[in-house]
CHARMM internal coordinates of N, CA and C (Angstrom, degrees):
IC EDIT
DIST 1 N 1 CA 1.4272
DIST 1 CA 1 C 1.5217
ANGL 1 N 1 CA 1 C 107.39
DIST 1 C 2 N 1.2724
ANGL 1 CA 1 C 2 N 117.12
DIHE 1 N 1 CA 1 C 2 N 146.45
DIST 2 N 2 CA 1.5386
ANGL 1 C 2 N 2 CA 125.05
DIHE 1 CA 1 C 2 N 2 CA 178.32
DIST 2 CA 2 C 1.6990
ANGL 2 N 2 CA 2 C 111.54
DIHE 1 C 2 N 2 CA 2 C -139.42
DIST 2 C 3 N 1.1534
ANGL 2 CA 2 C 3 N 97.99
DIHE 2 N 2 CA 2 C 3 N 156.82
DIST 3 N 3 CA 1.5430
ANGL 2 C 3 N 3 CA 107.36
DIHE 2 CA 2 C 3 N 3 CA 177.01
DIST 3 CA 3 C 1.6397
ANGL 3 N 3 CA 3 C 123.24
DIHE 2 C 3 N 3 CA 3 C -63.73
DIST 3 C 4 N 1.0484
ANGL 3 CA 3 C 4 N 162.34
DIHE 3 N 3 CA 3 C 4 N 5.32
DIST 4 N 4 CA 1.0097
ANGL 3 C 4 N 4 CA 170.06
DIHE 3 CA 3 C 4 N 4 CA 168.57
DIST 4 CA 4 C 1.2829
ANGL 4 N 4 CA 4 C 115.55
DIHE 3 C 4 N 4 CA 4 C 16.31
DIST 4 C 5 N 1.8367
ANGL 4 CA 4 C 5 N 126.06
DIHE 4 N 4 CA 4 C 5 N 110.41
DIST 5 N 5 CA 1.2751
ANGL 4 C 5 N 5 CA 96.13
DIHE 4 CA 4 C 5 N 5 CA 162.48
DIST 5 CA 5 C 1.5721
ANGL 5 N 5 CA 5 C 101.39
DIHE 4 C 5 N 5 CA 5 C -148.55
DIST 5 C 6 N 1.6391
ANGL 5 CA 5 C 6 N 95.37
DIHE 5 N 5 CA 5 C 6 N 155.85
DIST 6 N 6 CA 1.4320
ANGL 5 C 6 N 6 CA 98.80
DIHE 5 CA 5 C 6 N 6 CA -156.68
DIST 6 CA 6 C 1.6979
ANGL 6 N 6 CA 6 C 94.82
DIHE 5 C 6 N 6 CA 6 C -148.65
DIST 6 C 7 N 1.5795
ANGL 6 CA 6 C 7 N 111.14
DIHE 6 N 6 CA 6 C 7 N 145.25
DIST 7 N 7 CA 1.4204
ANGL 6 C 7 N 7 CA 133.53
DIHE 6 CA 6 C 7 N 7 CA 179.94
DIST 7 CA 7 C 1.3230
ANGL 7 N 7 CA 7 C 103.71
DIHE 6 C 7 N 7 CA 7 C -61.75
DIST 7 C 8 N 1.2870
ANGL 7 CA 7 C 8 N 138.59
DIHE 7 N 7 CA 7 C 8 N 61.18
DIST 8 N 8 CA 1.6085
ANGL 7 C 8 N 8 CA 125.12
DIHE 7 CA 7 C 8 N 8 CA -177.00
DIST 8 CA 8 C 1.2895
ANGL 8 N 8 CA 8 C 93.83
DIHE 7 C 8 N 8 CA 8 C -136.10
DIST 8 C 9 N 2.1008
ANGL 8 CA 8 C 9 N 101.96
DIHE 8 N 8 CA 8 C 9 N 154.59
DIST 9 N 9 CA 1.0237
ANGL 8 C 9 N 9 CA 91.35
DIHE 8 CA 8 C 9 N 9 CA 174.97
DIST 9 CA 9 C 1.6156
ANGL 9 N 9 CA 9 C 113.09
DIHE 8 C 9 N 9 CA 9 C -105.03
DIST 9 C 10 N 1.4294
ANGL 9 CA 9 C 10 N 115.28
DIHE 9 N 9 CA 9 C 10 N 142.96
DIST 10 N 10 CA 1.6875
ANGL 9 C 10 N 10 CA 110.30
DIHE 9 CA 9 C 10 N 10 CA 166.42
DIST 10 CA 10 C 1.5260
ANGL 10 N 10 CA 10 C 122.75
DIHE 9 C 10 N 10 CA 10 C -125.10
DIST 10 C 11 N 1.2505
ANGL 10 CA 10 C 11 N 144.63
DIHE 10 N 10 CA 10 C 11 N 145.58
DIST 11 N 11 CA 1.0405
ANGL 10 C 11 N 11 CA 147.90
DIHE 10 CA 10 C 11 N 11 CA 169.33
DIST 11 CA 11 C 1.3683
ANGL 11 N 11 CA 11 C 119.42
DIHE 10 C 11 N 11 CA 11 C -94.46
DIST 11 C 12 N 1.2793
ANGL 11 CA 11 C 12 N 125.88
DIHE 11 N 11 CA 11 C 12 N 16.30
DIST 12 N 12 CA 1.4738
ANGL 11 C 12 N 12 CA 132.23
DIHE 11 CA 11 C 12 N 12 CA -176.25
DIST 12 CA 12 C 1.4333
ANGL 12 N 12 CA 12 C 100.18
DIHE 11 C 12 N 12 CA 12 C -87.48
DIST 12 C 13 N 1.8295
ANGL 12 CA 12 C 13 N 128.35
DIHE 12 N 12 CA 12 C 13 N 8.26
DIST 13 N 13 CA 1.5639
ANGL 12 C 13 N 13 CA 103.46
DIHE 12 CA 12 C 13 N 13 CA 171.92
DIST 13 CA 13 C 1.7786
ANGL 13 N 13 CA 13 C 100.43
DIHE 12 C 13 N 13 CA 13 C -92.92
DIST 13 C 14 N 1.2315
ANGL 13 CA 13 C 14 N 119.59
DIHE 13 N 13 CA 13 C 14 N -10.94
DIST 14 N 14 CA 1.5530
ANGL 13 C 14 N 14 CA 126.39
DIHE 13 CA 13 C 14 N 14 CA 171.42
DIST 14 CA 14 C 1.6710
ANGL 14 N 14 CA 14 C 122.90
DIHE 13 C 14 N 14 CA 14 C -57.48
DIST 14 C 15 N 1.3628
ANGL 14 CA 14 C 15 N 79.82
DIHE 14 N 14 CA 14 C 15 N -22.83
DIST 15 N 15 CA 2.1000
ANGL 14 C 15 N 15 CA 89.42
DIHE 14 CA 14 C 15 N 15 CA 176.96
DIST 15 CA 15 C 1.5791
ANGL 15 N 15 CA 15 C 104.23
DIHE 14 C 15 N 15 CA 15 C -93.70
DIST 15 C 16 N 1.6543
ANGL 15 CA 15 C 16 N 122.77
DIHE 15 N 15 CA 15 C 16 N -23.27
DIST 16 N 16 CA 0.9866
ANGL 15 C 16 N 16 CA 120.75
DIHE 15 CA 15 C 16 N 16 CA -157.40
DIST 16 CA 16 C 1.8554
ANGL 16 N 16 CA 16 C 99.54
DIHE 15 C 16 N 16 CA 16 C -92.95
DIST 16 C 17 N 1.3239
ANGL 16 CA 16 C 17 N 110.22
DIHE 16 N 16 CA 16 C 17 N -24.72
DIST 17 N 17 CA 1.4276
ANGL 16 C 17 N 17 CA 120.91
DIHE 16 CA 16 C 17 N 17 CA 172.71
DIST 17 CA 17 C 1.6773
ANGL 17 N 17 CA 17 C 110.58
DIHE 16 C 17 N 17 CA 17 C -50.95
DIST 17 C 18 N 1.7481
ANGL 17 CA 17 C 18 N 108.28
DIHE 17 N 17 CA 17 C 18 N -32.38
DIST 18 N 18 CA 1.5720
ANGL 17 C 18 N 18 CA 101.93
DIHE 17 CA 17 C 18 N 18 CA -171.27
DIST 18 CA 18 C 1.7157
ANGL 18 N 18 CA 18 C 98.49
DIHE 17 C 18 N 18 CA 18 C -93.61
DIST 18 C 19 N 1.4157
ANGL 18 CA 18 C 19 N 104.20
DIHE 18 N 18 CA 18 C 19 N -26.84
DIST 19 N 19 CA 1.6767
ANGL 18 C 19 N 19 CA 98.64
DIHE 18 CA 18 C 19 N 19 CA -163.51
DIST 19 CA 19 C 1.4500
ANGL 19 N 19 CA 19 C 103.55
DIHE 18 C 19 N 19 CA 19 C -151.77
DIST 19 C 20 N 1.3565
ANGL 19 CA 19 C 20 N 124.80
DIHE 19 N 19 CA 19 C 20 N 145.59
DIST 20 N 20 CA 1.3735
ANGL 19 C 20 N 20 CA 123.81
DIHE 19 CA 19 C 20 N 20 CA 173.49
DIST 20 CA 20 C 1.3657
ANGL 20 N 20 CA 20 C 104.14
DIHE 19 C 20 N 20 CA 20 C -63.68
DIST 20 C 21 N 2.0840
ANGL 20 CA 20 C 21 N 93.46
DIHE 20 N 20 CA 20 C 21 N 162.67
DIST 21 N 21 CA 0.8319
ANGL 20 C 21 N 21 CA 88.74
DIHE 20 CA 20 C 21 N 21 CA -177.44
DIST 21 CA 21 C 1.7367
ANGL 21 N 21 CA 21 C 95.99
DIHE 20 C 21 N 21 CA 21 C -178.11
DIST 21 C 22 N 1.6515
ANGL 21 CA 21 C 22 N 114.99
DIHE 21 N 21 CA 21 C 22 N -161.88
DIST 22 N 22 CA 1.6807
ANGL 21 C 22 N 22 CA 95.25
DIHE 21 CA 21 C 22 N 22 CA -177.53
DIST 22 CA 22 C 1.5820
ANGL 22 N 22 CA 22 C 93.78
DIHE 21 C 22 N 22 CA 22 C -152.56
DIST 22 C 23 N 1.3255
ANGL 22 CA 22 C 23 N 114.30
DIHE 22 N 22 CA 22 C 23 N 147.56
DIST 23 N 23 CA 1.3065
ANGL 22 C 23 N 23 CA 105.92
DIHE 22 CA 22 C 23 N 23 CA 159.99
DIST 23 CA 23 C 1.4929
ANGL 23 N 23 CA 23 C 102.43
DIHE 22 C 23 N 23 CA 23 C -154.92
DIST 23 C 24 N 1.4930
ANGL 23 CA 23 C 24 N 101.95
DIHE 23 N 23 CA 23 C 24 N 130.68
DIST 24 N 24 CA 1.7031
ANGL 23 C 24 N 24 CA 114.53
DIHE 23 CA 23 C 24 N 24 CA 177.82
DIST 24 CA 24 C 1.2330
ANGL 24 N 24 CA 24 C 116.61
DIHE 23 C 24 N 24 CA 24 C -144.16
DIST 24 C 25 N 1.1393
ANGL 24 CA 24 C 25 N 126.73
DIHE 24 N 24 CA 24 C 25 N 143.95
DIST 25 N 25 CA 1.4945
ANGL 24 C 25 N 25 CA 138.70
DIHE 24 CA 24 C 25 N 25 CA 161.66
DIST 25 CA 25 C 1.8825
ANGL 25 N 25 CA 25 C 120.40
DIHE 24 C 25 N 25 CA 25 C -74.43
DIST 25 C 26 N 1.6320
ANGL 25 CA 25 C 26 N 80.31
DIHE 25 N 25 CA 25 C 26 N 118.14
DIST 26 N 26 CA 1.5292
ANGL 25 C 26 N 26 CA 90.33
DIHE 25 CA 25 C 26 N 26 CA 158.83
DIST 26 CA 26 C 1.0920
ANGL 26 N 26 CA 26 C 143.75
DIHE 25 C 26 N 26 CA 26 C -131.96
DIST 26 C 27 N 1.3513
ANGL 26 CA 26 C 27 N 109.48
DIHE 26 N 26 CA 26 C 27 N 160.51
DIST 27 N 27 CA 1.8602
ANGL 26 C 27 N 27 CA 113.44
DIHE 26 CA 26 C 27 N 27 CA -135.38
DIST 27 CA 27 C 1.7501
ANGL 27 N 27 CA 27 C 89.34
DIHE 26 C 27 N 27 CA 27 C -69.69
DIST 27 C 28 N 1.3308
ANGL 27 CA 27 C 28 N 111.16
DIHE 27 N 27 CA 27 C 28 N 148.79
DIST 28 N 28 CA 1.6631
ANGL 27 C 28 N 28 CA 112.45
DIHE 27 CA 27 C 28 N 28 CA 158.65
DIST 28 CA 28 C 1.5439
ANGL 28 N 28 CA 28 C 101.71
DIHE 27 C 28 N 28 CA 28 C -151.06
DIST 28 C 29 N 1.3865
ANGL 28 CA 28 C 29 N 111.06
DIHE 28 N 28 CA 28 C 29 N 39.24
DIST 29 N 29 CA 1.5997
ANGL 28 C 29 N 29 CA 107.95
DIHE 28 CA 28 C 29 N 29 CA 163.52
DIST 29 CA 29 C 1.5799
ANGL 29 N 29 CA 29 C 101.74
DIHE 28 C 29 N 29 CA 29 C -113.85
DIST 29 C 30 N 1.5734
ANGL 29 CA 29 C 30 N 95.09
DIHE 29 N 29 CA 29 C 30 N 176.47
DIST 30 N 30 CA 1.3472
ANGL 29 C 30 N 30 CA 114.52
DIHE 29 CA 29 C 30 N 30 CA -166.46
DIST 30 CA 30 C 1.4514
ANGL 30 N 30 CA 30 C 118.34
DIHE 29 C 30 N 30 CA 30 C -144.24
DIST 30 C 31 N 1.0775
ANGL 30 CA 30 C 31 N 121.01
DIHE 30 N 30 CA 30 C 31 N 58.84
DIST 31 N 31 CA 1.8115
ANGL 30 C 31 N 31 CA 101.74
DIHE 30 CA 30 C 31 N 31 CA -176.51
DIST 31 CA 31 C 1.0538
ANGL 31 N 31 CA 31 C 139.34
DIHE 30 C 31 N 31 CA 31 C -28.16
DIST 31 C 32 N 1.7819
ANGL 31 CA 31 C 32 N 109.33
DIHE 31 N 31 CA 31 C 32 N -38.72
DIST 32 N 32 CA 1.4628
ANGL 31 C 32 N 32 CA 106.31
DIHE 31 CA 31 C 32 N 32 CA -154.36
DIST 32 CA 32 C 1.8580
ANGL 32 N 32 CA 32 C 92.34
DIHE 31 C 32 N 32 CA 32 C -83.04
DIST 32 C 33 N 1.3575
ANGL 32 CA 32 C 33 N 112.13
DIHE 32 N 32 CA 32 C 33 N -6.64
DIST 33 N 33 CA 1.5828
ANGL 32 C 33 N 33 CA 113.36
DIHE 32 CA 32 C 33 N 33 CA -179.96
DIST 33 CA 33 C 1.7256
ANGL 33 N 33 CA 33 C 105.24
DIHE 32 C 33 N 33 CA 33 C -92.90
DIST 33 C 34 N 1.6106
ANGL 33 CA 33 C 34 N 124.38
DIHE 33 N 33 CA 33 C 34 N -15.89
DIST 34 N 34 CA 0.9496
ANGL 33 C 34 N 34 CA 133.09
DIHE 33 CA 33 C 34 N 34 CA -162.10
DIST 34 CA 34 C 1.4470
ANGL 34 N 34 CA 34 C 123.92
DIHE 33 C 34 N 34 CA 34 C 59.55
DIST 34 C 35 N 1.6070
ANGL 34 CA 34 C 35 N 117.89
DIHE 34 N 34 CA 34 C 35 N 50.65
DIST 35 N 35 CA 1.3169
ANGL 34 C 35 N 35 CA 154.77
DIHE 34 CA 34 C 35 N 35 CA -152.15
DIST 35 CA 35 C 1.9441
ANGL 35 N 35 CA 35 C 102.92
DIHE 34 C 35 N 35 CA 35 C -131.48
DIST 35 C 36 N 1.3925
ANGL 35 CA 35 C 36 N 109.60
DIHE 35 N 35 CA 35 C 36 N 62.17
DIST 36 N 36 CA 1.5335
ANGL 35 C 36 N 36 CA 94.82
DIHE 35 CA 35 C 36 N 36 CA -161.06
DIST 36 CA 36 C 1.7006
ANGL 36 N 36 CA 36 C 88.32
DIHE 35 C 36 N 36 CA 36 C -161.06
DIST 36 C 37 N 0.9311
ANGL 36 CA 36 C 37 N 129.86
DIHE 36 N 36 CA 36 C 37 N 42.42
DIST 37 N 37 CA 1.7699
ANGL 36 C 37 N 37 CA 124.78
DIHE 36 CA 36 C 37 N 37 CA 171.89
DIST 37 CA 37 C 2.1114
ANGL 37 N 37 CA 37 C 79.77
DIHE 36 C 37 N 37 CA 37 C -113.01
DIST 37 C 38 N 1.5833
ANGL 37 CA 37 C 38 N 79.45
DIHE 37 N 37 CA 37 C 38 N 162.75
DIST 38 N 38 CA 1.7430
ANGL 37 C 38 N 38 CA 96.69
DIHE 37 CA 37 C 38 N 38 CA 175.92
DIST 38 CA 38 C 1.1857
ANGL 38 N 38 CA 38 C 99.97
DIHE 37 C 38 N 38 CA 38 C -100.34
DIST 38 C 39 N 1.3947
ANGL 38 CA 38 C 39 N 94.47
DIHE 38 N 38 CA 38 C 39 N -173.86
DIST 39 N 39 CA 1.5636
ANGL 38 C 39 N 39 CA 122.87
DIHE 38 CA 38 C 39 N 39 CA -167.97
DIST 39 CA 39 C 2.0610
ANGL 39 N 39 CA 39 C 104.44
DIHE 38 C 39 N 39 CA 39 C -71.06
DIST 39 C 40 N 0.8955
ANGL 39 CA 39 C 40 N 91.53
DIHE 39 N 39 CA 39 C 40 N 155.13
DIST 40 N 40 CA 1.7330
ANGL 39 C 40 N 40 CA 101.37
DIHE 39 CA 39 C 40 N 40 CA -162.42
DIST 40 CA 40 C 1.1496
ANGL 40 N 40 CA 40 C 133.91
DIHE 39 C 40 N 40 CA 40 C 75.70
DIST 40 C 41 N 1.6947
ANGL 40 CA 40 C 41 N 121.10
DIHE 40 N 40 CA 40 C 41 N 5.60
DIST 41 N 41 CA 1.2964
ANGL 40 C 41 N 41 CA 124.48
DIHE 40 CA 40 C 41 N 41 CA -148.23
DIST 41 CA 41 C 1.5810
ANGL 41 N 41 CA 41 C 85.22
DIHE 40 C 41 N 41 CA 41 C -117.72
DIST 41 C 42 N 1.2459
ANGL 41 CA 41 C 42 N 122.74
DIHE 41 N 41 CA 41 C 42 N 156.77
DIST 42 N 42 CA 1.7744
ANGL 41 C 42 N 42 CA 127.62
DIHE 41 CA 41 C 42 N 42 CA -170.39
DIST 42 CA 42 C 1.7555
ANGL 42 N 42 CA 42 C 89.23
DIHE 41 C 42 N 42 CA 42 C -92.83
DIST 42 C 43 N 1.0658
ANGL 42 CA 42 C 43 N 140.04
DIHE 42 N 42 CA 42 C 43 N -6.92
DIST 43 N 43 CA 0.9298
ANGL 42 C 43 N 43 CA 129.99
DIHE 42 CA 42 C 43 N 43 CA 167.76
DIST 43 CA 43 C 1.2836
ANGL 43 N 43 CA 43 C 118.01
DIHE 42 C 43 N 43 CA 43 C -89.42
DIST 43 C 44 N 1.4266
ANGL 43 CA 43 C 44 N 124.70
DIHE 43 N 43 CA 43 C 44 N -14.31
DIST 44 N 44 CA 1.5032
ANGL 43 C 44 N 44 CA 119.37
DIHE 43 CA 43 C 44 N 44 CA -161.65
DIST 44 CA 44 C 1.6111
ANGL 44 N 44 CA 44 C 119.14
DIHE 43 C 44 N 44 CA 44 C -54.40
DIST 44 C 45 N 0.8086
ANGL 44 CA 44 C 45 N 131.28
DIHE 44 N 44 CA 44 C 45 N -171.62
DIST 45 N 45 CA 1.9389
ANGL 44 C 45 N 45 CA 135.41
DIHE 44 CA 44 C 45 N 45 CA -172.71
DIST 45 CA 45 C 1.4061
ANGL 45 N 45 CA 45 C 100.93
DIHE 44 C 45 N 45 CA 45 C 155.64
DIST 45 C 46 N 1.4517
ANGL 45 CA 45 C 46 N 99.43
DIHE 45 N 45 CA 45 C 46 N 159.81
DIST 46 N 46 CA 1.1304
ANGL 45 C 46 N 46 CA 112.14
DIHE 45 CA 45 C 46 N 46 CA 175.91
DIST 46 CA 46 C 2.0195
ANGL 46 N 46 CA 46 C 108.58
DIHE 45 C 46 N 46 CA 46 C -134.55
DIST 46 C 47 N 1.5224
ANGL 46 CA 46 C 47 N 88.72
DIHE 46 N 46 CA 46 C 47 N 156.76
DIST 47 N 47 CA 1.6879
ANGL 46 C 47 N 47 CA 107.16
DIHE 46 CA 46 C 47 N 47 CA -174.07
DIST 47 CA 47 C 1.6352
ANGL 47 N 47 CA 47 C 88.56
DIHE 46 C 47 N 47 CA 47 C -73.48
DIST 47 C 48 N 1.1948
ANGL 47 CA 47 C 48 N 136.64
DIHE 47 N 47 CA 47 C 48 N 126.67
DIST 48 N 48 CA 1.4347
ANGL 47 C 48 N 48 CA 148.09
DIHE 47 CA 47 C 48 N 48 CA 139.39
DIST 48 CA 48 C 0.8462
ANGL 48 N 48 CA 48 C 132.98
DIHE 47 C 48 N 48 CA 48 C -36.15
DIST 48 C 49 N 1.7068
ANGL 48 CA 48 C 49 N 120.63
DIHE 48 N 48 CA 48 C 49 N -27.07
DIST 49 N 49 CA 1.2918
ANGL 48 C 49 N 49 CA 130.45
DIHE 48 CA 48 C 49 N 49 CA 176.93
DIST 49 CA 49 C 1.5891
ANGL 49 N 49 CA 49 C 111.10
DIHE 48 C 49 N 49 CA 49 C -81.01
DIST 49 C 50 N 1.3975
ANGL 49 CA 49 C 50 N 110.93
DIHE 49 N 49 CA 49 C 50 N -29.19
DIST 50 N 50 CA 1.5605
ANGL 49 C 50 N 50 CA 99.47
DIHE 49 CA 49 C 50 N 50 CA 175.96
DIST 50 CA 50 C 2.0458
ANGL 50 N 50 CA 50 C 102.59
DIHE 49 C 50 N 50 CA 50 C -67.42
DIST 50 C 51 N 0.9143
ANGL 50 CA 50 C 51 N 132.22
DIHE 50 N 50 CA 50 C 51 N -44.73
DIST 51 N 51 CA 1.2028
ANGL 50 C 51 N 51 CA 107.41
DIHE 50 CA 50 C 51 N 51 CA 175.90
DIST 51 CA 51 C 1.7504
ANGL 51 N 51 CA 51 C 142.88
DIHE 50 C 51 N 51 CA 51 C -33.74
DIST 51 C 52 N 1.1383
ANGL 51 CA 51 C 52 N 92.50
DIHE 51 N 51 CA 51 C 52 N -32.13
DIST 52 N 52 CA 1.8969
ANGL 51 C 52 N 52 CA 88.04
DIHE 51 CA 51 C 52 N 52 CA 152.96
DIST 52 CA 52 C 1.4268
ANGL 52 N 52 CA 52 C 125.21
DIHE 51 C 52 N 52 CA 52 C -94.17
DIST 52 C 53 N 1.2393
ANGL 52 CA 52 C 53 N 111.54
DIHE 52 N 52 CA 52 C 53 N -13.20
DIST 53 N 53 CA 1.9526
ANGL 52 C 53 N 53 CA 107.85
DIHE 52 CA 52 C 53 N 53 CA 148.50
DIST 53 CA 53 C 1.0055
ANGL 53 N 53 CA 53 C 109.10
DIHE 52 C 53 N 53 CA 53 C -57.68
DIST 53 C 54 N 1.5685
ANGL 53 CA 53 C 54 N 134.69
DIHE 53 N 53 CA 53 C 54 N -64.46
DIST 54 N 54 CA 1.3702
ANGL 53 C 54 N 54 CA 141.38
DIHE 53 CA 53 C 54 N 54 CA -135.28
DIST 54 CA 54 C 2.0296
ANGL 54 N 54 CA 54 C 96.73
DIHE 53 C 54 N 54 CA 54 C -84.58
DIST 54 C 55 N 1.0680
ANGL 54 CA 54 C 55 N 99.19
DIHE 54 N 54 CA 54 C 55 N -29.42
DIST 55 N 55 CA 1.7178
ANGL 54 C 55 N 55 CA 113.82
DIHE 54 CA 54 C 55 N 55 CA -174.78
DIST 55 CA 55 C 1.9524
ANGL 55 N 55 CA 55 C 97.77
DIHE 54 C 55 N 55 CA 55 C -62.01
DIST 55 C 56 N 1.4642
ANGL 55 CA 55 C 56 N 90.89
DIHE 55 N 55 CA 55 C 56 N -74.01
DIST 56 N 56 CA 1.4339
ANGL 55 C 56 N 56 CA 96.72
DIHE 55 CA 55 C 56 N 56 CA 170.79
DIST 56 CA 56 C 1.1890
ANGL 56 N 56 CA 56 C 136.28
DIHE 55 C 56 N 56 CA 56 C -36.99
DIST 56 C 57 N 1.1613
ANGL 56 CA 56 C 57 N 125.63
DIHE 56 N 56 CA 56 C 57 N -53.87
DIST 57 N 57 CA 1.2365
ANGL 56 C 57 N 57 CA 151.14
DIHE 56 CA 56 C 57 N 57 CA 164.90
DIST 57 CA 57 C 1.7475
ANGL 57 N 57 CA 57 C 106.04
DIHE 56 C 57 N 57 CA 57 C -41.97
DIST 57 C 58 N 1.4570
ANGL 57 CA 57 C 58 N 127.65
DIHE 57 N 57 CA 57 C 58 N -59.54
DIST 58 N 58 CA 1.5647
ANGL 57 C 58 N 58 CA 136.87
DIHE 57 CA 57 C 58 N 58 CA 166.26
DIST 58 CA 58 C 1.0336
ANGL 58 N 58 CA 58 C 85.79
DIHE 57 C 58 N 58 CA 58 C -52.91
DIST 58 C 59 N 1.8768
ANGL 58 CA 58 C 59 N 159.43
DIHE 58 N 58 CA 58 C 59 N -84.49
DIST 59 N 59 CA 1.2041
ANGL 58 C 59 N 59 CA 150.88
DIHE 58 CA 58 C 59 N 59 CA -80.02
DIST 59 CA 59 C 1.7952
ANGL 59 N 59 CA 59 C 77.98
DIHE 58 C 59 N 59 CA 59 C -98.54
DIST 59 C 60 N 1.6496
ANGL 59 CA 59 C 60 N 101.51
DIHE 59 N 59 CA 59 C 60 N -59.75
DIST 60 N 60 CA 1.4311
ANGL 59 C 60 N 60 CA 120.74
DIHE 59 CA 59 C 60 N 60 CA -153.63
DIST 60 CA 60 C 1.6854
ANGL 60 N 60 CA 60 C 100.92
DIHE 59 C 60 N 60 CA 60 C -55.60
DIST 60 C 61 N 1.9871
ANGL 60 CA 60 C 61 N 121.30
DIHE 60 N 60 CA 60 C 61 N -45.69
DIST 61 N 61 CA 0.9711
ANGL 60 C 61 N 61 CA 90.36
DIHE 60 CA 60 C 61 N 61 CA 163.99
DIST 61 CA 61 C 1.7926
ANGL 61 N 61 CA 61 C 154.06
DIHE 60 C 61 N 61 CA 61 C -96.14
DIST 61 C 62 N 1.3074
ANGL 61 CA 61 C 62 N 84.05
DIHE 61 N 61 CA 61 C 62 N 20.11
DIST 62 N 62 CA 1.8793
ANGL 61 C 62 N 62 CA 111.82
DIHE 61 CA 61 C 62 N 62 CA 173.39
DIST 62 CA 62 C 1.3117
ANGL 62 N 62 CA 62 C 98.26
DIHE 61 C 62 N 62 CA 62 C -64.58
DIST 62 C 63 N 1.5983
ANGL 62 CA 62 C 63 N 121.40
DIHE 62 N 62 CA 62 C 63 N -55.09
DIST 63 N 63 CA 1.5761
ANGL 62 C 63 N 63 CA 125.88
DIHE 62 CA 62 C 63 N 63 CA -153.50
DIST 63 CA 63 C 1.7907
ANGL 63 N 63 CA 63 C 76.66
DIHE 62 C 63 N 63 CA 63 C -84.14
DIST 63 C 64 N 0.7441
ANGL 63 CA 63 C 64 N 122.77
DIHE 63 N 63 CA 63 C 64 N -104.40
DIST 64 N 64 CA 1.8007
ANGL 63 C 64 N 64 CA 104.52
DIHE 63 CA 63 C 64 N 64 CA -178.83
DIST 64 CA 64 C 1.2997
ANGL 64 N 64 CA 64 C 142.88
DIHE 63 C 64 N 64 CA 64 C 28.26
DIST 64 C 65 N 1.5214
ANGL 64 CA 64 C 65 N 88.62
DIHE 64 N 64 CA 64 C 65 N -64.57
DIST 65 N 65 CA 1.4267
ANGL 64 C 65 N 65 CA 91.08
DIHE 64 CA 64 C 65 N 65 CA 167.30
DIST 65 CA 65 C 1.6229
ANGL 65 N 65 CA 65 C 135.00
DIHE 64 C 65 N 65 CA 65 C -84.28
DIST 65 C 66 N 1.2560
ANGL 65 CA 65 C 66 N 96.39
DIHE 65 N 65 CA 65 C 66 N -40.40
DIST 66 N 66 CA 1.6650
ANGL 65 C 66 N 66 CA 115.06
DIHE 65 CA 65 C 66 N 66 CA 176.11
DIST 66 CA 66 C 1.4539
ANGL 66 N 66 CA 66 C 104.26
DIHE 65 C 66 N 66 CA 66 C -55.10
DIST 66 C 67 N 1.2312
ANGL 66 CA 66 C 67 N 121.59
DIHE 66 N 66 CA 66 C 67 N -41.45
DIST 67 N 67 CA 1.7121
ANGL 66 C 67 N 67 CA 108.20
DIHE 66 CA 66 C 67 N 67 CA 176.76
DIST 67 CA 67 C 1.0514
ANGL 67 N 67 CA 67 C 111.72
DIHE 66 C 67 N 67 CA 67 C -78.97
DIST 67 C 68 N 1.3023
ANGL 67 CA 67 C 68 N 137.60
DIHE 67 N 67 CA 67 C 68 N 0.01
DIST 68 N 68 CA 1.1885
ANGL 67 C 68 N 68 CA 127.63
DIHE 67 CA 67 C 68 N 68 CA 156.65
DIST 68 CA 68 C 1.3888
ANGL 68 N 68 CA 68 C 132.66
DIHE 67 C 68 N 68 CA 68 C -82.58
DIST 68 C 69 N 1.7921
ANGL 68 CA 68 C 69 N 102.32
DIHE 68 N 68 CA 68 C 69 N 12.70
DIST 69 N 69 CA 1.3555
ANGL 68 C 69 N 69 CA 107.76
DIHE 68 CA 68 C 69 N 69 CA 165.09
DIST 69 CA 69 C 1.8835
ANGL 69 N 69 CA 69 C 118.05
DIHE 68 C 69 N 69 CA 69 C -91.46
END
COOR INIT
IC SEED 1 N 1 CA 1 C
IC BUILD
C-alpha cells in the first residue's frame, strides 16, 4: 500500500460521513508493457493481469466483512 495523492475531484468522503466505508486506487499499469498513461488519456489501458488481484482483493473484503456480523 502507498500514499497516493492526486488533484482530483471526488465526492465519495460525503457517503463516508453517513457510513463507513473505503475507497482506493488500484494500480493496472505496466511500464515494462508500456501500459502506464491515466485515466482520460486516449491512450489509457489496462494490464489484465491485475484483474484477478483486484477481484480477490473485493472477494477477500466482502468475506471480511459479513463475518463480522
Amino acid at each position: 500500500m502507498i500514499d497516493f495523492s492526486a488533484m482530483t475531484g471526488e465526492d465519495f468522503a460525503i457517503y463516508m460521513k453517513e457510513r463507513p466505508g473505503l475507497f482506493m486506487y488500484i494500480g493496472v499499469g505496466n511500464k515494462e508493457k508500456n501500459i502506464n498513461y491515466r485515466l482520460h488519456n486516449n491512450k489509457f489501458n489496462i494490464d489484465e493481469k491485475c484483474l484477478s488481484t483486484a477481484s480477490s482483493l473485493f472477494a477477500q473484503l466482502a468475506v471480511g466483512y459479513l463475518c463480522q456480523c
